[in-house]
C-alpha positions as CSV (number, residue, x, y, z in Angstrom):
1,X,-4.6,-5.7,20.2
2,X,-2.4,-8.3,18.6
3,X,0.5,-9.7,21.0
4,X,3.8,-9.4,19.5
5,X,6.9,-11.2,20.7
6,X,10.0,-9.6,21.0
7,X,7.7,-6.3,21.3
8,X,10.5,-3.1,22.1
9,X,10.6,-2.3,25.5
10,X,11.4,1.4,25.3
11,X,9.3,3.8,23.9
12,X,9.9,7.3,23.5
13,X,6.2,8.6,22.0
14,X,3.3,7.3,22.9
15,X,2.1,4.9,20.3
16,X,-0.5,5.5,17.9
17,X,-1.8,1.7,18.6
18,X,-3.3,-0.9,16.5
19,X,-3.5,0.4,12.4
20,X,-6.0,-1.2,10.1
21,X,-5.1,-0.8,6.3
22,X,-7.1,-2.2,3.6
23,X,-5.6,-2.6,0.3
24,X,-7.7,-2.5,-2.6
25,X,-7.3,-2.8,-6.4
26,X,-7.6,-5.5,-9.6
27,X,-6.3,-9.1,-9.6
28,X,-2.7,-8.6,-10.5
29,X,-2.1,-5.3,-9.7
30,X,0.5,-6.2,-6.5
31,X,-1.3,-6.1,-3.5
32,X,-0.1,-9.3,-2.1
33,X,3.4,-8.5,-2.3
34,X,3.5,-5.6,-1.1
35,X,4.4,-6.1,2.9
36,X,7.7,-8.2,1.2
37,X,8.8,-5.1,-0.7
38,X,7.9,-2.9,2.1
39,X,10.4,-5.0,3.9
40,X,13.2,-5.0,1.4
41,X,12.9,-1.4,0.8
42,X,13.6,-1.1,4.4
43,X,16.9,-2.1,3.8
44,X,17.8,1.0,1.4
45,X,16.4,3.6,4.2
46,X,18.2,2.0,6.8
47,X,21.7,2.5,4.6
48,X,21.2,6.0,3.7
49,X,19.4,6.9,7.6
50,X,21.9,8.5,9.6
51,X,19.2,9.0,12.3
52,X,16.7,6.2,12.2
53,X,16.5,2.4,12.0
54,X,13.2,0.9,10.2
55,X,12.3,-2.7,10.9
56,X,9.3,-4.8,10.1
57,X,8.1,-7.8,12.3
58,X,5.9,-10.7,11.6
59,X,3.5,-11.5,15.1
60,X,6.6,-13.8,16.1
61,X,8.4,-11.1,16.0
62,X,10.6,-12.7,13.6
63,X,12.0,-10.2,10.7
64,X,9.4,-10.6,7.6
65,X,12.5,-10.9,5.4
66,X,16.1,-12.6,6.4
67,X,18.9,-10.3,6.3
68,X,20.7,-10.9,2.6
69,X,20.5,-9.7,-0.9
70,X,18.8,-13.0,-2.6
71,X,15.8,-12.7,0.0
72,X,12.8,-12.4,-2.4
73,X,8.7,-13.2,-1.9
74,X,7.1,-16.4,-3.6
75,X,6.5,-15.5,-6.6
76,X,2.8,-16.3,-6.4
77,X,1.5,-15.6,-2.8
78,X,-2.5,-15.9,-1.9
79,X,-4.4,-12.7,-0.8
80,X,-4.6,-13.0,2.6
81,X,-4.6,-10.5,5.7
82,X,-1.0,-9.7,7.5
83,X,-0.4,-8.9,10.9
84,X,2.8,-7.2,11.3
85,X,5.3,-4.6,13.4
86,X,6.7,-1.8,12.1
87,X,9.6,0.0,14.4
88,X,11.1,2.9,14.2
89,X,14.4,2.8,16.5
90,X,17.2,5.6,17.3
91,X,20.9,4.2,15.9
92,X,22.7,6.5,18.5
93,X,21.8,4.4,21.3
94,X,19.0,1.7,19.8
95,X,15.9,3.4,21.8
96,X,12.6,2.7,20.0
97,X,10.9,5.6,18.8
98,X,7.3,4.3,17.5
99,X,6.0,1.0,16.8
100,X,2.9,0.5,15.1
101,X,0.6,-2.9,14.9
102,X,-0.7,-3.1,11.6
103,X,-3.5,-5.4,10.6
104,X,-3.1,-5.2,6.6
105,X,-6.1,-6.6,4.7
106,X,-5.8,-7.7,1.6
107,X,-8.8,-8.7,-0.2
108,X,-9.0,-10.3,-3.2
109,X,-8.8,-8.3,-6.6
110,X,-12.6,-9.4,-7.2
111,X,-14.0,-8.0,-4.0
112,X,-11.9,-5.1,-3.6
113,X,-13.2,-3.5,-6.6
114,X,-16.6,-4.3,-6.3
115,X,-16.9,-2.3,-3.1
116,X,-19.5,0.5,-3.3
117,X,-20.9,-1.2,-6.3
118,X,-24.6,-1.4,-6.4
119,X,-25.2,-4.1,-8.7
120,X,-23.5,-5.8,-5.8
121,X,-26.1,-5.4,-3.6
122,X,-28.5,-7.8,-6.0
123,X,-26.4,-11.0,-4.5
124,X,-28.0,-13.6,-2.6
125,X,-27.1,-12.6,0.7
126,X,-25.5,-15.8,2.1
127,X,-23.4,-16.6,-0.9
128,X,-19.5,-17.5,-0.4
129,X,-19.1,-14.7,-2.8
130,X,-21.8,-12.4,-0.9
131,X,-19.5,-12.7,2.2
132,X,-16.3,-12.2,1.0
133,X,-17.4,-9.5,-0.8
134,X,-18.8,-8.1,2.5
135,X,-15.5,-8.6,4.2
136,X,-13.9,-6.7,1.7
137,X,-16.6,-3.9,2.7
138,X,-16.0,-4.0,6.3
139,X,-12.3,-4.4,6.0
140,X,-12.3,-0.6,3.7
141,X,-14.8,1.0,6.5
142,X,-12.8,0.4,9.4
143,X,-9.3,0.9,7.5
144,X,-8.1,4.2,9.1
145,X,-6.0,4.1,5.6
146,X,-6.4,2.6,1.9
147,X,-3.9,1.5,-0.4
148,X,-5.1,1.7,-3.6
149,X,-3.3,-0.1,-6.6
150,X,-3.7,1.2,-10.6
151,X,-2.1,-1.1,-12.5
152,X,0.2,1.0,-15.0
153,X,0.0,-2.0,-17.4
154,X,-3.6,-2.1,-17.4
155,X,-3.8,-2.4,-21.3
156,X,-2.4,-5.6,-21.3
157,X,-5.6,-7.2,-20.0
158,X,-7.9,-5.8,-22.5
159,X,-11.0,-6.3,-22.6
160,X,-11.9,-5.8,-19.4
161,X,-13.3,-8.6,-16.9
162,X,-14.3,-7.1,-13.8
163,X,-16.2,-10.6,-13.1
164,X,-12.3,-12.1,-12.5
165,X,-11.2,-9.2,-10.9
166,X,-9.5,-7.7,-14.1
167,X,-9.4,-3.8,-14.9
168,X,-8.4,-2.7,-18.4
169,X,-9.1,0.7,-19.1
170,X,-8.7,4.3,-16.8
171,X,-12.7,4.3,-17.2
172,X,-12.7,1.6,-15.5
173,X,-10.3,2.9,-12.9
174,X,-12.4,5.9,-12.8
175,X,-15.6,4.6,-12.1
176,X,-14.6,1.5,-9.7
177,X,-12.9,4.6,-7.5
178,X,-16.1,6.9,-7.8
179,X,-18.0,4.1,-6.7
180,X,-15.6,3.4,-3.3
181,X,-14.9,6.9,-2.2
182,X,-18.9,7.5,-2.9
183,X,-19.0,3.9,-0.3
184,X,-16.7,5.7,2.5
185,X,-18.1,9.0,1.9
186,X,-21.9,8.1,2.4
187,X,-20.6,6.0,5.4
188,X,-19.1,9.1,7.3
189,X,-20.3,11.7,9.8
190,X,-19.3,15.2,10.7
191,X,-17.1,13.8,14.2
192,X,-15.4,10.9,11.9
193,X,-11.9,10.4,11.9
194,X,-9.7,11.3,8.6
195,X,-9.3,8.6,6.6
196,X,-6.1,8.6,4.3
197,X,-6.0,7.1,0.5
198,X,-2.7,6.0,-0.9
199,X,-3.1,6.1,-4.5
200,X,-0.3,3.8,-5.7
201,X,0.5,3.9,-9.7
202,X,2.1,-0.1,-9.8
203,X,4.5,-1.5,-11.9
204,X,6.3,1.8,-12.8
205,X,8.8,-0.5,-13.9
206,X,7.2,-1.5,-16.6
207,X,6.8,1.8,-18.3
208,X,10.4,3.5,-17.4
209,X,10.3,6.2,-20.1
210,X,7.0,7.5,-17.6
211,X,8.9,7.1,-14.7
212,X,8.3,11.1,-13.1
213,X,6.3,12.4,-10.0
214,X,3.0,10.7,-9.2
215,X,0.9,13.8,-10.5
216,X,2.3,13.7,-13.8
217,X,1.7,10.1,-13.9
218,X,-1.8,10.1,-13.3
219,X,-2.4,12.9,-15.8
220,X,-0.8,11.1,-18.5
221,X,-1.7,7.5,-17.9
222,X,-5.4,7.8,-15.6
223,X,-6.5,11.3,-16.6
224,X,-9.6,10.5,-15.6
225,X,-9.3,8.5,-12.4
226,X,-7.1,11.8,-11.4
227,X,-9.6,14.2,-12.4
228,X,-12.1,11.6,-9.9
229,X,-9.3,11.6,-7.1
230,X,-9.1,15.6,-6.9
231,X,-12.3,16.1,-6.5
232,X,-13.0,14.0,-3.4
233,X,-9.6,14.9,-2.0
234,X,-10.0,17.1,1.4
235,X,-13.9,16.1,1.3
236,X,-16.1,14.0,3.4
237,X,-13.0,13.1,5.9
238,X,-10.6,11.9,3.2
239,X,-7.0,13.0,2.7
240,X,-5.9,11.4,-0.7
241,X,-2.2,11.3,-1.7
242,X,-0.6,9.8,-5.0
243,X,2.5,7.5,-5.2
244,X,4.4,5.8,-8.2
245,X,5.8,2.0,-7.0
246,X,7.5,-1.1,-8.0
247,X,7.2,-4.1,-6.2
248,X,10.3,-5.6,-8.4
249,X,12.2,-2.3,-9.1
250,X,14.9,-1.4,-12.1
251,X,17.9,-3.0,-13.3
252,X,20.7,-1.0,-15.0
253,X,20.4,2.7,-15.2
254,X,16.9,2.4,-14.3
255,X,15.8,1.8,-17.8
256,X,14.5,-1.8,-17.7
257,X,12.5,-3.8,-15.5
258,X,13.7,-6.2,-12.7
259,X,11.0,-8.6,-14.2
260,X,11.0,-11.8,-16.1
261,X,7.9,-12.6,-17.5
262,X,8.4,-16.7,-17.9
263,X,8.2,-17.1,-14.4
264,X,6.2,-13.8,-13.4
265,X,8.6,-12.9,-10.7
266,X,12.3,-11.3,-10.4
267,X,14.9,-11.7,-13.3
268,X,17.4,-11.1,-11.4
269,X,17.2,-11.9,-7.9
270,X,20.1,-10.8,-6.5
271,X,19.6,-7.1,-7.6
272,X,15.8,-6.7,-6.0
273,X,15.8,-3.3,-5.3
274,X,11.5,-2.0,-5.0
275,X,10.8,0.9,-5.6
276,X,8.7,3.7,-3.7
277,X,6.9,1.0,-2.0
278,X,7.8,2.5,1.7
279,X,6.6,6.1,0.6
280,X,2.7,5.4,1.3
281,X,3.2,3.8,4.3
282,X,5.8,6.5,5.7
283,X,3.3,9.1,4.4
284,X,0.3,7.1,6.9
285,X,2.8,6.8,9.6
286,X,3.5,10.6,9.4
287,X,-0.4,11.2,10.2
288,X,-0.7,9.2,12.8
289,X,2.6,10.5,14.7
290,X,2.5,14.0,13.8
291,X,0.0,15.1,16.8
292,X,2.6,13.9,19.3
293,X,6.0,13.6,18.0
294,X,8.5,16.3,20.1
295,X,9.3,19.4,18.3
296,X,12.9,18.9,18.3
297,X,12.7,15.4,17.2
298,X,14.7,15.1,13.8
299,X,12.4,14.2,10.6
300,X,11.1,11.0,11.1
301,X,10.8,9.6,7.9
302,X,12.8,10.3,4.2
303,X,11.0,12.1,1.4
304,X,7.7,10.8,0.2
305,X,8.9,10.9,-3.4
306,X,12.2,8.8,-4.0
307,X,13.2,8.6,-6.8
């Protein structure tokens, strides 16, 4: 268990304990900035809540973003694994509800999708690439939860190049997600825990006129990946849900991106609002709680699908 400064002192449920949640999806697709929009979204729950406080902690305990409006991610952040708090505290009289530890692993784009591939197994074991690929493996087995990224701009990066990472078509969607649920499913037993799969359609942003529920999304954009999704869902231990995010958000009316593609980051700065990127992780923490949360407690988290 990882030691977290400033760690609540009160505790009302037991806690869940230490969460392991692997992220995986292309190069590009907004994995790495995902804990930063968590934390800004956390902002917008914690103005409309009039029951909860949400925070999120680095191991410090520090705050992973400053209070303030400008607070915004580098624009170009390295994959690399986060360990971080989240707390969920009563504003009546401060009293911390739930806290859970989360180790999120983020893998880079190539290795991600390459799990469950069996052309990966030809690699000279030993490699740099053979190990990280194997870390990648590792980290989606133990994961008691998988974020899983589908880049709603996928065209963009035709043709494909799945040697850098890249995913360009829903085919390609479709058969790099048969090949990991087929990975966890071959991997589980009868007494296995659930594992949950957060299907996250990214940069919604990008594509406003689409912007709807997550199930119309997939039809419409990754018919065939959705088609692949349903069919494992409720199978072999895993509990698959779907979510439409944007790590930048909308400017306006909600009719253009927050995006500026010069520098590949936030036009506007100041107006960084994400988008649905809290949904997935208050759909995980809903799981884990569930089987001991009090009856009469008020709903813990806000609807899955904002809007």
């Amino acid at each position: 268990m990882k030691s977290f400064r400033g760690r609540p002192k009160q505790i009302l449920a037991p806690p869940p304990g230490e969460l392991d949640i692997a992220l995986w999806g292309p190069t590009g697709a907004g994995k790495t900035c995902l804990v930063y929009a968590l934390a800004k979204e956390l902002e917008y729950y914690n103005r409309t809540s009039a029951t909860f406080h949400y925070d999120l902690f680095d191991s410090r305990g520090a705050p992973i973003l400053r209070d303030g409006a400008s607070d915004q991610p580098p624009a170009n952040d390295e994959a690399k694994d986060d360990v971080i708090q989240f707390v969920r505290t009563l504003k009546a009289n401060g009293a911390t509800v739930v806290a859970h530890d989360l180790n999120i692993h983020d893998d880079r784009g190539l290795n991600a999708i390459r799990v469950g591939d069996t052309a990966s197994d030809s690699v000279s074991v030993g490699t740099t690439w053979d190990r990280h690929l194997r870390t990648a493996e590792a980290n989606m087995t133990d994961s008691v939860a998988i974020l899983a990224f589908l880049d709603i701009d996928y065209e963009r990066l035709r043709p494909s190049a799945p040697e850098l990472g890249l995913l360009a078509t829903d085919s390609d969607y479709s058969g790099r997600i048969t090949n990991l649920l087929d990975y966890l499913a071959a991997l589980r037993g009868p007494s296995d825990l659930k594992k949950y799969l957060a299907v996250c359609v990214a940069k919604v942003d990008l594509r406003p006129n689409l912007r709807r529920n997550a199930e119309q999304l997939m039809k419409i954009v990754f018919p065939k990946t959705n088609a692949v999704l349903d069919k494992y869902n409720n199978k072999h231990g895993l509990i698959i849900e779907k979510f439409q995010t944007s790590a930048v958000g909308f400017l306006g009316n909600g009719d253009r991106a927050n995006f500026n593609p010069d520098t590949g980051w936030l036009s506007q700065p100041n107006a960084w609002r994400p988008f649905n990127t809290a949904a997935p992780f208050f759909w995980i923490f809903q799981e884990m709680e569930k089987d001991f949360l009090r009856a009469d407690e008020p709903r813990p988290y806000p609807p899955l699908q904002r809007r």
